[in-house]
ROLODO-169018 format. One record per residue (C-alpha): x, y, z; residue in three letters. Coordinates in steps of 0.1 Angstrom, whole numbers, plus 5000, padded with zeros to 4 digits. Layout:
# residues N
XYZALA ...
END
This chain:
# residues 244
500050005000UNK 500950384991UNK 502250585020UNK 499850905025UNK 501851205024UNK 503151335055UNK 502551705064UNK 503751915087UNK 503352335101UNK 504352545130UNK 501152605148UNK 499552945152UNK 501053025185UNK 504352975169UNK 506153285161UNK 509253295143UNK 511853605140UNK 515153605115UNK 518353765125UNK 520253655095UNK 522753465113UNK 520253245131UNK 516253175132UNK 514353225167UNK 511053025179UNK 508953135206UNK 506152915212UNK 503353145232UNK 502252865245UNK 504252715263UNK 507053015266UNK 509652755253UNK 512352925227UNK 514252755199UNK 517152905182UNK 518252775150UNK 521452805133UNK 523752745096UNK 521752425081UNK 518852405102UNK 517752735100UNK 518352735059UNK 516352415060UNK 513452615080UNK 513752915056UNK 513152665028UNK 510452505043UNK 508752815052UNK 508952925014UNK 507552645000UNK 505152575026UNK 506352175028UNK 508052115060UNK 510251785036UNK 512752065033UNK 513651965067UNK 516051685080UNK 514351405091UNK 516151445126UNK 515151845132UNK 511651745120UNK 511351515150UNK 512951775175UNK 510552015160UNK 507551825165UNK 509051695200UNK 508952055210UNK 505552135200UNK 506952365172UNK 505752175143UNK 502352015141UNK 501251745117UNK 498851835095UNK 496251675070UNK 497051855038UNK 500052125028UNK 499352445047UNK 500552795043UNK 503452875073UNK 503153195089UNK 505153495074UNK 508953485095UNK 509153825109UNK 512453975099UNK 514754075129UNK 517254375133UNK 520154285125UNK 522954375154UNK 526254505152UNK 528754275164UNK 529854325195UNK 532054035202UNK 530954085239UNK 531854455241UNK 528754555247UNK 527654685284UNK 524354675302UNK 523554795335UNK 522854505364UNK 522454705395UNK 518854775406UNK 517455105410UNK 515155165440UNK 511855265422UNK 510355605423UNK 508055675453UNK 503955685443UNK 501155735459UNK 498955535482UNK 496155485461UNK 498255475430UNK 500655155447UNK 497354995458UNK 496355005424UNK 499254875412UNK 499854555440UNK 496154445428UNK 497354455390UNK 500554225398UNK 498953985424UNK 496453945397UNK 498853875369UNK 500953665394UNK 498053455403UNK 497153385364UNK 501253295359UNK 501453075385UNK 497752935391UNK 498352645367UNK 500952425349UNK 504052595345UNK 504152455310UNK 501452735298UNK 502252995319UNK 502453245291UNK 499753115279UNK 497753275302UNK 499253575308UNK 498453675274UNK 495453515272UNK 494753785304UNK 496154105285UNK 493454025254UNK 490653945280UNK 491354315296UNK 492154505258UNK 489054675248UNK 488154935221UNK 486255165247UNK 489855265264UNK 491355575257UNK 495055595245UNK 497355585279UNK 499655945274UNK 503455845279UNK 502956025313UNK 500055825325UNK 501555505306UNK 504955605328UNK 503055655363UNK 501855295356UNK 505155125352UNK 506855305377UNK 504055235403UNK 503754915393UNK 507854895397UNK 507154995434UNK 504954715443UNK 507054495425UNK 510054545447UNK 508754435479UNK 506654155455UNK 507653795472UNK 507753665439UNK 509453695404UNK 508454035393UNK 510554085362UNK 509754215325UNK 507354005317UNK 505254055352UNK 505854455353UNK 505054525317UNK 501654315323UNK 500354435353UNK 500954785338UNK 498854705312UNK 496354555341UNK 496954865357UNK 495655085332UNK 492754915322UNK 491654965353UNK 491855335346UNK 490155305313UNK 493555395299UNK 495355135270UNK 498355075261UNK 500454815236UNK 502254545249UNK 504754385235UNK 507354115233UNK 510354105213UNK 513553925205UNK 517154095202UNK 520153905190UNK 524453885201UNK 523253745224UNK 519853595218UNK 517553755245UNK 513653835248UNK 511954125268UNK 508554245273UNK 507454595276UNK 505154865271UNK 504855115242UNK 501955375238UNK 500155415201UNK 502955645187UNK 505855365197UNK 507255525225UNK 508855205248UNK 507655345283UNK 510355365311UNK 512755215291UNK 516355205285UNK 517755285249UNK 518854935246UNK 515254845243UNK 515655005208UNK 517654615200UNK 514454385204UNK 511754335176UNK 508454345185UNK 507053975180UNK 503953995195UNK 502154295203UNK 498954315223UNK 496454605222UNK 495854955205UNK 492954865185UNK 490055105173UNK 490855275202UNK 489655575209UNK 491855895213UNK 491056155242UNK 
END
């Protein structure tokens, strides 16, 4: 008997960004990253052209399917579009980041009560189920609390909600880092009637992701100018809104 052809496609939570010297996958289900480099990531770039995931080794194609990054399906099926990534400068390790904390700003009362609620909220959501889809449901939360009816969040009120949220976060038990802060900001404002876009990007040498939050006209809130490195692979928000 005739073997049925076999096909295979990243699923839709499957986004995939490329640097040039190396392909990235970030599966927003599961928050698992794959990098892939030389061969594998030409095979992937061929497979993703011709939409017929044979280009692939037979060995990556299991690893890929291990993973959850490629799905079997029942007939040839258009990949999603790669996202093309900035390409960096080389810095052959040259390049310096600050690693000291900062003691947050002081807010107000009502503003850091605000802000604990956001976080224990996004907190409970990250950790109140397998780890395995953790970011699953965080950003299953940020399009539960996105709505037309917000106003645009000015960079002053988007900044008052990072930094109080930044507060709260330094006395928060547990991990409070990008991906908590720039969520519970977002939380944070809602509750305000305020929006604002989240996002989650990729930046490469070395390979690194960060979360943060931009209002309509781009502007990365409370951020360093190294934030300028990541692009945006997801983006959450900042649609129909309406303007003040």
């Amino acid at each position: 008997m005739k073997a049925m052809a076999r096909y295979a496609a990243p699923p839709a939570h499957v986004r995939v960004i490329d640097f040039g010297h190396a392909l990235v996958l970030v599966d927003y289900r599961t928050g698992r990253v794959q990098a892939l480099l030389g061969r594998a990531a030409d095979q992937w770039r061929q497979a993703a052209e011709t939409s017929c995931s044979s280009a692939l080794a037979p060995a990556l194609t299991t690893r890929l399917e291990t993973l959850g990054l490629l799905v079997e399906t029942p007939e040839l099926t258009s990949w999603r579009s790669t996202i093309s990534g900035t390409t960096p400068i080389t810095s052959w390790g040259s390049s310096e980041h600050s690693a000291s904390a900062h003691r947050p700003r002081l807010v107000s009362p009502g503003a850091a009560v605000a802000a604990g609620a956001s976080l224990a909220s996004v907190l409970a959501v990250r950790y109140g189920g397998h780890r395995d889809t953790a970011m699953h449901r965080v950003i299953r939360l940020l399009r539960q609390v996105e709505s037309p009816s917000c106003r645009s969040a000015s960079v002053t009120q988007a900044e008052d909600a990072v930094h109080a949220v930044r507060a709260v976060g330094w006395y928060s038990p547990g991990r409070t880092a990008c991906l908590e802060e720039s969520a519970a900001a977002v939380l944070f404002l809602a509750s305000r009637r305020l929006g604002a876009i989240w996002c989650h990007g990729v930046a490469a040498d070395p390979i690194r992701l960060h979360a943060w939050v931009q209002t309509e006209d781009g502007t990365p809130i409370a951020e360093p100018a190294s934030t300028g490195a990541y692009t945006p692979i997801l983006t959450i928000g900042a649609r129909h809104r309406q303007h003040p």
